[in-house]
Structures are given as structure tokens and as C-alpha cells.
ZAMARGU-4260 file (C-alpha; in steps of 0.2 Angstrom, whole numbers, plus 5000, padded with zeros to 4 digits):
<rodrens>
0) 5006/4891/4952 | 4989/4895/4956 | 4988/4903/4972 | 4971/4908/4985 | 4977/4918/4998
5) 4959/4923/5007 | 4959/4935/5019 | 4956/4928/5035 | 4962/4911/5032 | 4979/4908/5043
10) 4992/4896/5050 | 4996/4906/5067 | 5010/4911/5075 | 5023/4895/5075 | 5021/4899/5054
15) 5025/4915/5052 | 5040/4914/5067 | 5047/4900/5052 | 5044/4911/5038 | 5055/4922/5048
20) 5068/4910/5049 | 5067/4904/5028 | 5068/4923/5024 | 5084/4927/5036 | 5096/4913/5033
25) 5111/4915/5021 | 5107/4900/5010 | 5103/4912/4994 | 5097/4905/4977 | 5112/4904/4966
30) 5102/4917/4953 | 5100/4933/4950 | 5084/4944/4955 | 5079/4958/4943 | 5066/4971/4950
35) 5059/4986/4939 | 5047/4999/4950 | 5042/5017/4944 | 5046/5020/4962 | 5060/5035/4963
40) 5075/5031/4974 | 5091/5043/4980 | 5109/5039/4981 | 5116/5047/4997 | 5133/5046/5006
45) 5137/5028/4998 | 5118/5022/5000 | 5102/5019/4993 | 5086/5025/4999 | 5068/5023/4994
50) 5049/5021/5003 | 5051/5008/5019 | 5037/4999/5012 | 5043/4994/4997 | 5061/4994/5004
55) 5058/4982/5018 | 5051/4970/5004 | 5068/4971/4994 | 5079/4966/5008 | 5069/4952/5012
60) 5071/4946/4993 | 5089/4952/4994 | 5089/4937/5007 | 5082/4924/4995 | 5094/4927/4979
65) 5113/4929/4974 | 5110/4945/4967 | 5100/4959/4965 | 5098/4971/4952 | 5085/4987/4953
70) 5080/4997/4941 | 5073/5011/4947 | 5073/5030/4942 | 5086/5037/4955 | 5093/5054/4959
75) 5110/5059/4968 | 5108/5069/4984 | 5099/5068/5001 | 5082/5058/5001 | 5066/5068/5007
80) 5054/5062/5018 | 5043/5048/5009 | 5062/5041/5002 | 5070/5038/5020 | 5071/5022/5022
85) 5092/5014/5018 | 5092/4998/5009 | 5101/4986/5020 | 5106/4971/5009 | 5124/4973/5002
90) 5120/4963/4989 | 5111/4975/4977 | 5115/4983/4961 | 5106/4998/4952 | 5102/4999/4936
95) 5095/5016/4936 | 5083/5023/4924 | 5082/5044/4922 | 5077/5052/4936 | 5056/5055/4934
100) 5043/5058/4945 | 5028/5056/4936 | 5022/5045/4920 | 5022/5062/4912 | 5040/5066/4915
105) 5045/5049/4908 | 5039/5051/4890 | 5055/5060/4887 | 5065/5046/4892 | 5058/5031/4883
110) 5074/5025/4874 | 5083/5030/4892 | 5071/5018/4901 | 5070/5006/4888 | 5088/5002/4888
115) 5088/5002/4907 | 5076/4989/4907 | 5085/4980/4893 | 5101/4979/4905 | 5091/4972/4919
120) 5084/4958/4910 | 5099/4952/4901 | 5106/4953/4919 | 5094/4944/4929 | 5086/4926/4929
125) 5071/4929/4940 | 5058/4944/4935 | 5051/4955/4946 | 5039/4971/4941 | 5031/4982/4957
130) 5014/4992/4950 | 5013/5001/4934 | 5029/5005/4927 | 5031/5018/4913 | 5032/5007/4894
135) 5026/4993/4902 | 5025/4985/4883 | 5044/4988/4880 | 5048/4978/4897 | 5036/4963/4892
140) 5046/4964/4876 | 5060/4963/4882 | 5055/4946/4893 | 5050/4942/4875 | 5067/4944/4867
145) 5077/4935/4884 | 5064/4923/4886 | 5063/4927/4904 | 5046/4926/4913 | 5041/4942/4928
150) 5032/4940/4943 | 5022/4959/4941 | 5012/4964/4958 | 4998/4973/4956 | 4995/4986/4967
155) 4979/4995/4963 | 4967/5001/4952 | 4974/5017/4944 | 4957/5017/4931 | 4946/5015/4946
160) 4956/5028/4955 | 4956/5043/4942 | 4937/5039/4940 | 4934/5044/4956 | 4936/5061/4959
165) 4941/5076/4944 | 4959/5077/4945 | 4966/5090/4931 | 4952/5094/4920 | 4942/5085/4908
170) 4955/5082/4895 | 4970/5076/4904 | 4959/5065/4916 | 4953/5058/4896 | 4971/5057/4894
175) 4976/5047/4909 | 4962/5035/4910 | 4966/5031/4889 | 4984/5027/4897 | 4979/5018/4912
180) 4970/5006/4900 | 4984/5003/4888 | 4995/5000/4901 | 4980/4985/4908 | 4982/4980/4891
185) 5000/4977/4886 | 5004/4971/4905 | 4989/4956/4901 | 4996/4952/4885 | 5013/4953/4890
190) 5010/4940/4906 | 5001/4930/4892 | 5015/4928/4881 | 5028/4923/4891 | 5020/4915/4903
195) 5022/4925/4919 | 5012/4930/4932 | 5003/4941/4944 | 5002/4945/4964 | 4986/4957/4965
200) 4984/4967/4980 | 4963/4961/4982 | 4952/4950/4975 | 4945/4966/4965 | 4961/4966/4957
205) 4963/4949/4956 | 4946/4947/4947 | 4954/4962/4933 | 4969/4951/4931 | 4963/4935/4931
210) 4973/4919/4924 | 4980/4903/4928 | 4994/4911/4937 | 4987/4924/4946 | 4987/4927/4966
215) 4978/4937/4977 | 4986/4944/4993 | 4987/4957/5004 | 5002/4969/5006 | 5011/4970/5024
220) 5025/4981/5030 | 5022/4977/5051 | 5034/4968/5056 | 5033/4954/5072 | 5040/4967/5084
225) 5031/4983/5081 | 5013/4973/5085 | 5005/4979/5102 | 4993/4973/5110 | 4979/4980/5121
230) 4960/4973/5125 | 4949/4987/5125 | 4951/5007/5119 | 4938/5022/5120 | 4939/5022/5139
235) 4945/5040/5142 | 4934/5055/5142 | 4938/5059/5124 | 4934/5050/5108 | 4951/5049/5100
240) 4947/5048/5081 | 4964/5045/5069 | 4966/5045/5051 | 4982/5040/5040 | 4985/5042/5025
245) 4989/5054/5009 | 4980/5070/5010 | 4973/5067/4992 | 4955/5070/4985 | 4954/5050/4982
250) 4956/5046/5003 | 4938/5053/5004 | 4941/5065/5018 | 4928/5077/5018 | 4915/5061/5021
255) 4923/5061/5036 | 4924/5078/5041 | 4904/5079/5038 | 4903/5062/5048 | 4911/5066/5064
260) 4900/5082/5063 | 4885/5071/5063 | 4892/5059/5078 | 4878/5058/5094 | 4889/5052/5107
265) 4889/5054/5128 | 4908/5062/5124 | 4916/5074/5117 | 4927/5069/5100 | 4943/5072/5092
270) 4950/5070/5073 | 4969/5069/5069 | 4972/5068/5052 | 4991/5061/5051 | 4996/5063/5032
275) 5006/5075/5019 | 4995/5086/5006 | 5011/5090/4996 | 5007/5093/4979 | 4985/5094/4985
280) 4987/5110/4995 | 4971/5116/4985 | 4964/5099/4992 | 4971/5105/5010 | 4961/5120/5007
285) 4946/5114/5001 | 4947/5104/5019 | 4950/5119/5028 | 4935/5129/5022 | 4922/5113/5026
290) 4930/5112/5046 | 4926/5131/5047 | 4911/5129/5041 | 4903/5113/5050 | 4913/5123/5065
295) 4923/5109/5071 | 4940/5116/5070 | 4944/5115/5087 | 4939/5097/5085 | 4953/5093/5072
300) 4972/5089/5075 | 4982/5091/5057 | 5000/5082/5061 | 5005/5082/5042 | 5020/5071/5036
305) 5025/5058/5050 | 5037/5046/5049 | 5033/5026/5048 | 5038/5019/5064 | 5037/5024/5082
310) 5032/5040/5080 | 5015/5033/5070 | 5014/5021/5078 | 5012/5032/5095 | 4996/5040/5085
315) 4987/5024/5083 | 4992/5017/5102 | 4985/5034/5109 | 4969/5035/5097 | 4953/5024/5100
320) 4949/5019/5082 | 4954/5021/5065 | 4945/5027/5049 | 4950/5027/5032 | 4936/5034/5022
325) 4946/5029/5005 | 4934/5033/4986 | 4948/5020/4979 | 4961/5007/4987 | 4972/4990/4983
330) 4975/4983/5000 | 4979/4998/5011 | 4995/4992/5023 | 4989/5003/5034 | 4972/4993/5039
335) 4985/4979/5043 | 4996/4990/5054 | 4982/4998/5064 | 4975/4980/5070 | 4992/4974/5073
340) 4992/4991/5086 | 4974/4983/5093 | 4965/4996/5086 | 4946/4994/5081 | 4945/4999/5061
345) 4932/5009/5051 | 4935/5008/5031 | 4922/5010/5015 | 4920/4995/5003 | 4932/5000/4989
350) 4944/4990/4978 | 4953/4977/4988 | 4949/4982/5006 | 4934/4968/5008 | 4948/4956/5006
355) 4957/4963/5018 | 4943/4969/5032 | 4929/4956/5036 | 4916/4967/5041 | 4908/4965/5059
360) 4924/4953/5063 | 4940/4962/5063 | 4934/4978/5056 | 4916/4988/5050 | 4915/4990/5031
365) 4903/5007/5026 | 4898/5012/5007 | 4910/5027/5000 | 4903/5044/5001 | 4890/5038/5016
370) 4893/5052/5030 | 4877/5045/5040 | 4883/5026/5039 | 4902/5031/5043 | 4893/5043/5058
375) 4884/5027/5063 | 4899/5015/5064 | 4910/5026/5076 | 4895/5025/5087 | 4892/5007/5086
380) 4911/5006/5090 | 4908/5018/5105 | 4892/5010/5112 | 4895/4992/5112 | 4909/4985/5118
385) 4909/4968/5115 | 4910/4970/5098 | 4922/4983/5100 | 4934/4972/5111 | 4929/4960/5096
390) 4935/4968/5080 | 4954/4972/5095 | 4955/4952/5096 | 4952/4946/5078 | 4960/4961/5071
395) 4975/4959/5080 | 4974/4940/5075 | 4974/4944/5057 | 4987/4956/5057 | 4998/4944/5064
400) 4996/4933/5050 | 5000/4947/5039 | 5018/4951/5043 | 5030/4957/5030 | 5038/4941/5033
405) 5023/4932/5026 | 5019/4945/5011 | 5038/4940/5003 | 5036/4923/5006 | 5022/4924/4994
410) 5030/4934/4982 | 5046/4923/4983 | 5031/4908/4978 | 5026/4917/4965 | 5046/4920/4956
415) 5048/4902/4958
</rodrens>
């Protein structure tokens, strides 16, 4: 099946509502749902827990099929933060692979993974892969061997992503860029050979992994009931300025440091910057040192790790606009969550966000690294209103077109 799922393009409200209703019955597919992610999970007092966003996509599938069997590195103890959301659906099985965090750490445990995958696919009927995966060549293999054809969902762009900014050093950035373009490699061929198929998060992506059954979508987590809506923001005495996301070199940050310096507005301004730097506390640092020296630091709110939910979901209801100056991006979820919380979006023209974002209509798109054209797009926001009240209303729109509901639904098209 070849899909076009343009951003934009949707069927409204009553659609969605009986989306909700095809994904919730209890008329399952007599068949059996294999799913491999790189993801980590934990096993905890009797249950499993992993990242909300990609756990709320596997209940929903859990809804669709008899079974479900995950394989997925996994560790015994009590999740941290990112891991805390419980899979719900009763109906899933692990097939754990050795516990690894990184595509480094799995290259001791190639025969460990390999068998892992081997017992998921002699397991399941329907196929499906979540992003890059370690030995993506020995799971196509194995689709080879059990003639079974995967659904893989492309969620970014890891070779445009390390060329964006020096990670560890000239060497082992070599090194992972050579690995991210074998993985392109074998997960093309492999599709090509048994006949699968792909669901690309942007048309960027969708253009790389081009074929007769390719997709292009763009990821959701918001569900129907966390969408709020509002007409208007920037009417109080402040500018409330909000940013979500990793704290990571890649997220473009110090653009937007240098930007709000540069903003010429009849207000005074605030920054909070909601996200973890573990594992970039140099990248923290390297922050730090340009607030102090553009002497804005009373200007800037650091929240570090919040929860997804109500708690975040409080940031973006109190703020007045949302940037996300990003150097690399697939379809970010949370451009789809802050127009479903009515707020007006700022975001660069990377990867698959011009799927996502129309610009001028339900959000402004800037160049990356452009400090004067981002400084220039929160005052446009600012100043005139009726566009600002604008982008609220259409963003809004699209992000209810743009459920979770509506994300499986087009990953349950693509496994059938």
C-alpha cells in the first residue's frame, strides 16, 4: 500500500472519534504482532515499563492483535524517569534481548540479539521494527528465513543528526556516521527483499526511503482529552517564552539563547527551558557560560526533567509561544502537542518538520543557526495578532487531526 499522508490534509473530528472507536473494541486480529525496538524497557513489581510515547503506540496495537511479542533490551528493577510509563495491555509477551544502552554496548551481544530476534519472528505473523535497531541485517534475515514481511518506522535521520554538530571527536564521529550508513543500507535492501515496508516520520525521510510501499506520517502521542483550547496568548505583562526538549547540542539551543538576547519588544521576556542534560552536562555548561555572558540569566527558567502530562502540559498552558530551534529533527511530537495546548509555534526548517509545520499557517518555520530570523519571528508573533490568533486556530485544528489514535491507525494500514 502506497500511502500520502500530507500534513495538513484532514478528515475532522467525527474521523478521528471513530478511529477512537476501531482502536478500542475487543475484536482483535486472530494473529500475532511482533515488535523489535532498540528502546530499553524495565521489569518492575510484575510490570513492564518504557517511554509513554512509544508505549501508548503499543497498547493501541495490543488492541488490534491476539498477541503481542516485544523484543526489546530490558532490565529487572525500578524504571527511571524517561521509562515510566506501564504498558497496560495484558496481552503482551517479552522477548527480551541483553540489557544495552547504547549501539556500542550491543556489539557484545550480537548472537544474544540475534537469537532474540530469531524467537520473535518464528513467533509472530505481522512485523513490526520502531527506528534503527542494533544488527538491523540479521533481523531482515531472519524475515528472510520465516518469510515474514516488517512494517519498519523510520523515525529520523541519524546521519543528518551526527553531521550536525561534533559529538566525540573526529574518529568516532567517522565511526558512527560509517555505521548509520550501513544500517541505511541493509534496512533498504532488507524491505527490498521481502517485500515490506516503511512509515517515515517526514517527507525528508520519506524521500531517503523511497519505494512502492513507503508512507510518510507524522508521529502523535496527544491524546483527544489532553487538547486545550485558548484564542489568544501574549496578553500579560511578560513574554513567556518555552522550550521542550533534550538538552543536547543537536536541539540548537544556544541560537536561541543569542536570539531572545536580540528580541526589541515593549515587554520584558522570559525563557524556560524544560528538558534533561543527562549524559550533556558539558553541553549544560557550555549553555551556562553563554547566559552569563549575554547577561540574561535572570531571564532564564531551567526546569530540567518534567514528566509528559499534566505537569508539562501546565508549562505550555502558562507560556505564550513555543520554540524549538532543532539543528536535526524527524517529526518532533512535541510541535503536535504544543498546538493541541493552543500555542503559537516557532521551529527551524530541518528534516521532517516542514511536513509537520506549515509556515505562516499553523506555525513560522526559520533557517537553523539564524539568531536574527528566530529574534524576528517571536516579534512578529508578538506584534501582530491576527496571525498570532491565526497559527492558535489552525494549529489547534491540525493537532486534532493528529491524535495518537490517528498515528496507529496508519501504522496498523501499513502491517496489513
Amino acid at each position: 500500500m502506497n500511502l500520502s499522508l500530507a500534513a495538513g490534509k484532514h478528515k475532522g473530528r467525527q474521523h478521528i472519534l471513530e478511529m477512537s472507536t476501531i482502536l478500542t473494541n475487543n475484536d482483535r486480529k486472530s494473529c500475532k504482532l511482533g515488535i523489535i525496538t532498540a528502546m530499553h524497557m524495565f521489569d518492575y513489581q510484575k510490570g513492564l515499563y518504557i517511554q509513554l510515547d512509544f508505549g501508548r503506540v503499543i497498547d493501541r496495537l495490543a488492541k488490534r492483535y491476539e498477541k503481542v511479542y516485544l523484543c526489546a533490551p530490558v532490565k529487572k528493577g525500578k524504571p527511571n524517569q524517561s521509562r515510566d510509563y506501564r504498558l497496560k495491555a495484558e496481552n503482551i509477551e517479552i522477548v527480551a534481548q541483553p540489557f544495552h544502552l547504547r549501539t556500542i554496548s550491543s556489539l557484545k551481544h550480537c548472537w544474544g540479539i540475534s537469537s532474540a530476534y530469531a524467537r520473535l519472528f518464528r513467533k509472530s505473523d505481522v512485523i513490526f521494527l520502531r527506528g534503527m535497531i542494533p544488527f538491523v541485517c540479521m533481523a531482515y534475515l531472519w524475515a528472510v528465513v520465516f518469510r515474514k514481511k516488517a512494517c519498519h518506522w523510520i523515525v529520523t535521520n541519524p546521519i543528518a543528526l551526527l553531521k550536525s554538530h561534533r559529538r566525540a571527536g573526529r574518529f568516532l564521529d567517522a565511526l558512527s556516521i560509517l555505521y548509520a550508513w550501513q544500517d541505511r543500507l541493509f534496512t533498504k535492501l532488507g524491505r527490498a527483499l521481502t517485500g515490506g515496508s516503511f512509515i517515515c516520520n517526514g517527507e525528508e525521510l520519506g524521500k531517503i526511503y523511497k519505494s512502492a510501499r513507503t508512507a510518510v506520517t507524522i508521529s502523535s502521542t496527544i491524546r483527544d482529552d489532553e487538547i486545550f483550547e485558548r484564542e489568544d496568548s501574549c496578553n500579560s505583562n511578560t513574554l513567556r517564552i518555552l522550550f521542550i526538549g533534550f538538552v543536547r547540542p543537536e536541539k540548537g539551543l544556544e541560537y536561541l539563547l543569542e536570539a531572545v538576547s536580540r528580541v526589541k519588544i515593549d515587554k520584558p521576556w522570559e525563557l524556560t527551558i524544560v528538558g534533561s542534560w543527562n549524559g550533556f552536562d558539558y553541553y549544560h555548561r557550555k549553555l551556562e557560560r553563554i547566559i552569563a555572558g549575554l547577561q540574561i540569566g535572570d531571564r532564564i527558567r531551567w526546569t530540567g526533567y518534567v514528566p509528559y502530562g499534566p505537569e508539562m502540559f501546565e508549562y505550555m498552558r502558562e507560556s505564550d509561544l513555543f520554540v524549538l530551534p532543532t539543528l536535526s529533527e524527524g517529526t518532533p511530537r512535541v510541535l503536535v502537542e504544543a498546538r493541541a495546548n493552543s500555542l503559537p509555534i516557532i521551529a527551524t526548517r530541518v528534516g521532517g518538520i516542514p511536513t509537520s509545520v506549515t509556515n505562516g499557517k499553523d506555525g513560522l518555520l526559520v533557517v537553523a543557526k539564524d539568531p536574527k530570523m528566530l529574534a524576528e519571528a517571536i516579534e512578529r508573533i508578538v506584534r501582530e495578532g491576527d496571525l498570532r490568533r491565526s497559527l492558535i486556530k489552525n494549529g489547534l485544528e491540525f493537532a486534532k487531526g493528529r491524535t495518537v489514535n490517528q498515528f496507529t491507525k496508519e501504522v496498523i494500514e501499513q502491517l496489513e
